[in-house]
N, C-alpha and C positions, 0 to 999 in steps of 0.2 A: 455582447456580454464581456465581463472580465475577471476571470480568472486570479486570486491573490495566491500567489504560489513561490513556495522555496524548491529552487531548482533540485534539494539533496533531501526533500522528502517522499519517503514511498508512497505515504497517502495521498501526495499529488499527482504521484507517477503516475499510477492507477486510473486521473482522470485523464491523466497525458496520454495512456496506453490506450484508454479508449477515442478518446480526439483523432488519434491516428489510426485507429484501426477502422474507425467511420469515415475519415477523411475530411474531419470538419474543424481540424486544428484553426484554422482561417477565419471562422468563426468568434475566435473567446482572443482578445488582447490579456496580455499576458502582464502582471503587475507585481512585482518583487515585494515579497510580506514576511521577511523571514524574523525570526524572534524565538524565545525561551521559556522557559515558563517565570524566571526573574528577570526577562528583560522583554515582555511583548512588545509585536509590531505594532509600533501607534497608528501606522496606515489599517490598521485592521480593525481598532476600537469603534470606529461606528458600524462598522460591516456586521462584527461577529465579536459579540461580548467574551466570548472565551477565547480569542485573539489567536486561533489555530488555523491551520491551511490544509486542505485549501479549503478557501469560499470564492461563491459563484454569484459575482452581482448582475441581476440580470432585469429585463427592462419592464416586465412585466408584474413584478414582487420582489420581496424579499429578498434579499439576501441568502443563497441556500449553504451551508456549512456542515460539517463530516461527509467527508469521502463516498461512503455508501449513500448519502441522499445524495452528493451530486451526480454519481453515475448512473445512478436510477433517474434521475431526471434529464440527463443528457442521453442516454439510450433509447428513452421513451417519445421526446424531441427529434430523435434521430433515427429513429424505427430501427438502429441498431442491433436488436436483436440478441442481444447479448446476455440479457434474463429472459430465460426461453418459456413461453405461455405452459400450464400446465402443475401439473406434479412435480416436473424438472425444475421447473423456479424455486423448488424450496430445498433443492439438491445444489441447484447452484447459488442459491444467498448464504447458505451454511456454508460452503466451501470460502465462498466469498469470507462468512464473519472469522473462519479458521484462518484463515490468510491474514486477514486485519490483528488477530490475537497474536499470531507468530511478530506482528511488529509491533505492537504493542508492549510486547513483552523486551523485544529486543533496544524498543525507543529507551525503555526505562535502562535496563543497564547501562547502553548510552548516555543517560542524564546522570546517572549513578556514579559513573568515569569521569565525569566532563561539568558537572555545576556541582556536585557535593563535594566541600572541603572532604581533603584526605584522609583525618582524622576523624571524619563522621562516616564514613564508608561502612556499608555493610556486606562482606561478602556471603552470609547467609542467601540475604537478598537478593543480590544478583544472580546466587547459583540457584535461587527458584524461580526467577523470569527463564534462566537456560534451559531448566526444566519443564518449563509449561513448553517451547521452542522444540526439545526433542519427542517431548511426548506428541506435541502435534504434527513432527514428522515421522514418525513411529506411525500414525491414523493414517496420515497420506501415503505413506506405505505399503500398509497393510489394507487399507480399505478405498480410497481414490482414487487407484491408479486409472481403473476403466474409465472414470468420470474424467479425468486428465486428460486421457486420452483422446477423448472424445471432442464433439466442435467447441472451438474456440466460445469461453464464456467468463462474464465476471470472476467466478470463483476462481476460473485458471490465472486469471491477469492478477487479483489480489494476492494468489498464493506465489506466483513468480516476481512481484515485485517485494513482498516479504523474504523469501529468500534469496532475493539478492539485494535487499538492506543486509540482513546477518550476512551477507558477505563481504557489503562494504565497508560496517563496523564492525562486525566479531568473525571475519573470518579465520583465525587461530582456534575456534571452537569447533568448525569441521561438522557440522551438520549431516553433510553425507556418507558418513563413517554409521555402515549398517541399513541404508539407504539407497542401494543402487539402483532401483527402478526409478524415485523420484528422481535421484542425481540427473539421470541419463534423459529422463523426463524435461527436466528444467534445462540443460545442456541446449537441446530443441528448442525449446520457446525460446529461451532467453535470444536466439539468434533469429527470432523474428523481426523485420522491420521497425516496427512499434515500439519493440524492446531495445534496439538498438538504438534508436532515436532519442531515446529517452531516458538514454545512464546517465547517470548523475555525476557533476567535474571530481576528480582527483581528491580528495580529504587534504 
């Protein structure tokens, strides 16, 4: 299989974070695809018409592209384990899609900084992607810590590699201001093998 991956995106961490946590990194050759939304990877144009990373070409179909359908299809591959059978599966894909929304929301500020002329800036806008980011660490606060807690799963790895994008672009914004259980929470994983294998180079 191969993997089209930007080393400094969280959406690929995620599949990185699980490669390593299954130990099947050896499996997926790794293919540099990095691009914009005004300057897409042309390595990507036949892969994945919406030219984003990662995608998962693999030998048996299609092409598989966003984040959540590749890791659901590499843990299920991998008996991984990681979307746990049950009632729990839909405890852990919501934690998962809260994860993916905290960077979602952090990518765009990012683009907001960084591809829009300065004179078209809107700081309305960015300070409501900041917002949807603390309100949904305000939830993980107050309501996932137990689940966090608890065995290692998609939803942990999407919300750890979401907060530590806002760290690697918006860290002056301070996330864990009012946060301390998550802080101390992600403090732990982020020092997991997986997670450390898998920071992203210097900005």
């Amino acid at each position: 299989m191969k993997l089209y991956y930007s080393p400094t995106s969280p959406y690929v961490r995620k599949v990185m974070v699980l490669l390593h946590e299954t130990g099947k990194l050896g499996d997926v050759e790794l293919v540099t695809a990095s691009g914009t939304p005004l300057a897409p990877a042309e390595t990507l144009l036949a892969k994945n018409p919406l030219t984003k990373v990662p995608a998962l070409e693999r030998p048996e179909g299609p092409t598989l592209f966003d984040s959540r359908v590749i890791t659901a299809y590499l843990d299920a591959r991998y008996k991984g384990g990681l979307y746990p059978e049950g009632d729990g599966r839909w405890n852990t894909m919501t934690l998962e899609a809260l994860g993916d929304g905290i960077t979602d929301a952090a990518l765009l500020m990012t683009y907001e900084g960084r591809l829009r002329p300065e004179d078209k800036r809107w700081d309305a806008w960015v300070e409501g992607q900041w917002n949807k980011i603390a309100r949904a660490c305000a939830a993980l606060e107050s309501r996932w810590m137990a689940h966090l807690a608890g065995p290692v799963d998609m939803g942990q790895i999407a919300v750890a590699c979401a907060l530590a994008y806002v760290d690697f672009r918006h860290d002056v914004r301070g996330w864990r201001n009012g946060n301390p259980a998550l802080a101390a929470w992600f403090a732990d994983f982020e020092s997991r093998a997986s997670m450390v294998e898998t920071r992203p180079p210097a900005a």
